[in-house]
Each structure stands twice: as structure tokens, then as C-alpha cells.
N, C-alpha and C positions, 0 to 999 in steps of 0.2 A: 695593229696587234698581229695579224698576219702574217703581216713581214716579219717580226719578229720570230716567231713560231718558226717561218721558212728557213732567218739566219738561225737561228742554234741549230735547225736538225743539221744544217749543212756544215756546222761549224762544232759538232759535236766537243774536239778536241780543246776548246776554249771556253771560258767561263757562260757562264748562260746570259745574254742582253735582258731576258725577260728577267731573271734572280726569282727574290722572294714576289715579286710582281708586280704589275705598272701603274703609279699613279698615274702620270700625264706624259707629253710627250714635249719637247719644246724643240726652236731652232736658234740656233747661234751661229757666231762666228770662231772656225777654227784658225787661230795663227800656227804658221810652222814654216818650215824653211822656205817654201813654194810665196807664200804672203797668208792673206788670207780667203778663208772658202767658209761657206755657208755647210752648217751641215747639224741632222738630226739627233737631239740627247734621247734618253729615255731619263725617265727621275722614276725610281722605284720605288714602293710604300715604307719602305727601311729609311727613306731619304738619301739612298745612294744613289749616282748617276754615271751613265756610263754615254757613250757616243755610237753610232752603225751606221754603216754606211745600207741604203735602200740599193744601192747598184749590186752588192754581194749575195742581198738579201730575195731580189729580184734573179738575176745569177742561178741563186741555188746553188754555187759552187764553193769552195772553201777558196779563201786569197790565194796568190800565190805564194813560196816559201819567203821572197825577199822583202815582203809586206808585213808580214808578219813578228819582224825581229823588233826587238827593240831600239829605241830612237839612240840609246850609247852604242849600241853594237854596229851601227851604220857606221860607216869611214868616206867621207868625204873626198 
């Protein structure tokens, strides 16, 4: 929960990871153009789930701009 705490203050500009608040936390696997990678959900008590990465959240810093965009707005 901490880390999460950490990413939103650092990430003020984007939706909050924690939301209405956390039931559990799980691990999965993300696929995407890379293959795939291990990485942390949050599942909220609304039943919504969202993904964060601990390296940002550790950080303290916000991504940088080109991480941030969305997956159509990349150009290959």
C-alpha cells in the first residue's frame, strides 16, 4: 500500500492506482509488443483493476513523457 501512496503523489496528473481502495493485490503476466513480463495488478473494492509498475512507484518520479502516451499514438 505504500508504494501505492508513493505512486499517486508522484503521479498526481493521472488517475489514482489506489481509487475508491484496495481489496488485494495480484501478479500476472503482461503481453505487449516486448513479449511478455511479470507485473503487479491492484483489484479495487469497486471490482476495478488497474496495473503499476513498483519501479516508478519506488522512483518517486513521474514516467517519462514517451511512456506515458497511449499504445495507438506510438508509431512503429
Amino acid at each position: 500500500m505504500a508504494l501505492l501512496v508513493r505512486y499517486d503523489a508522484a503521479h498526481r496528473d493521472e488517475e489514482s492506482k489506489i481509487g475508491c481502495g484496495v481489496d488485494y493485490f495480484n501478479v500476472r503476466m503482461n503481453w505487449g509488443t516486448g513479449g511478455a513480463t511479470k507485473g503487479f495488478w491492484v483489484v479495487r473494492t469497486d471490482g476495478s483493476e488497474t496495473d503499476f509498475s513498483f519501479l516508478w512507484a519506488v522512483k518517486g518520479t513521474p514516467k517519462p513523457e514517451h511512456q506515458n502516451l497511449p499504445m495507438h499514438a506510438v508509431r512503429w
